[in-house]
N, C-alpha and C positions, 0 to 999 in steps of 0.2 A: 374579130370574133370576141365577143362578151365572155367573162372569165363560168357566168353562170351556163352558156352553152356549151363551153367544155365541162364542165361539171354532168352535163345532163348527157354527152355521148360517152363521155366515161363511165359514166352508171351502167347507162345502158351496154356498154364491152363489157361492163364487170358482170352484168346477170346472164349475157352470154357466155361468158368463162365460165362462169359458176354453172351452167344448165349444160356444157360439155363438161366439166368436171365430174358431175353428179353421173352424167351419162356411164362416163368409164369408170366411174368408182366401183359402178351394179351393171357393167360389162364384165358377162363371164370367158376367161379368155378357153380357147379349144383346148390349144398345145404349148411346146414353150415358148414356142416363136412368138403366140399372143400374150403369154405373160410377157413378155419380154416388149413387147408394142404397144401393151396394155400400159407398162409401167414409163416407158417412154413419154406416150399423150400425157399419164397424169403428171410425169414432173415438167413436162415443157406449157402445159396448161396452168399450173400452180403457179410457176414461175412469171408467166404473162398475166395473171391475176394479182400476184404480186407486186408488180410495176405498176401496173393499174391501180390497185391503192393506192401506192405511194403519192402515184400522179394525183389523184382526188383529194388527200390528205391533202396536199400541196396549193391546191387552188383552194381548197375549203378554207384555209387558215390563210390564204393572200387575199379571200372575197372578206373573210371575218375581219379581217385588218385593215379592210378599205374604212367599211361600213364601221365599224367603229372609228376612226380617224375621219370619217364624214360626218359622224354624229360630233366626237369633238367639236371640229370646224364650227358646227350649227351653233354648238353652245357658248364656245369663243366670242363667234357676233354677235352676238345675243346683248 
């Protein structure tokens, strides 16, 4: 797997965390049980969004370091 195909299923987790996040942010809970389930989702949501940046940060700046060090290369033979 190409570093840019993980790049592009990670996005895509990330805008599905973000479209459950959103969800239960403007989720009104009933009772306290829902605040309490409410608050739950958003911090185990948050947190898996979290990791999920990381993870993209991580491939964006190992794709950016390729591709630069291949433009080097180019220029070297040159």
């Amino acid at each position: 797997m190409e570093i840019n195909e993980k790049i592009v299923k990670l996005k895509i987790r990330e805008a599905e965390l973000k479209e459950q996040l959103a969800y239960y942010e403007t989720h009104e809970p009933v009772n306290n049980m829902g605040k309490w389930g409410r608050q739950v989702a958003i911090d185990r949501i948050s947190e898996r969004l979290r990791k999920v940046q990381e993870k993209i940060h991580f491939h964006d700046s190992i794709y950016l370091s390729n591709e630069i060090y291949k433009e080097w290369k180019k220029d070297v033979e040159k």
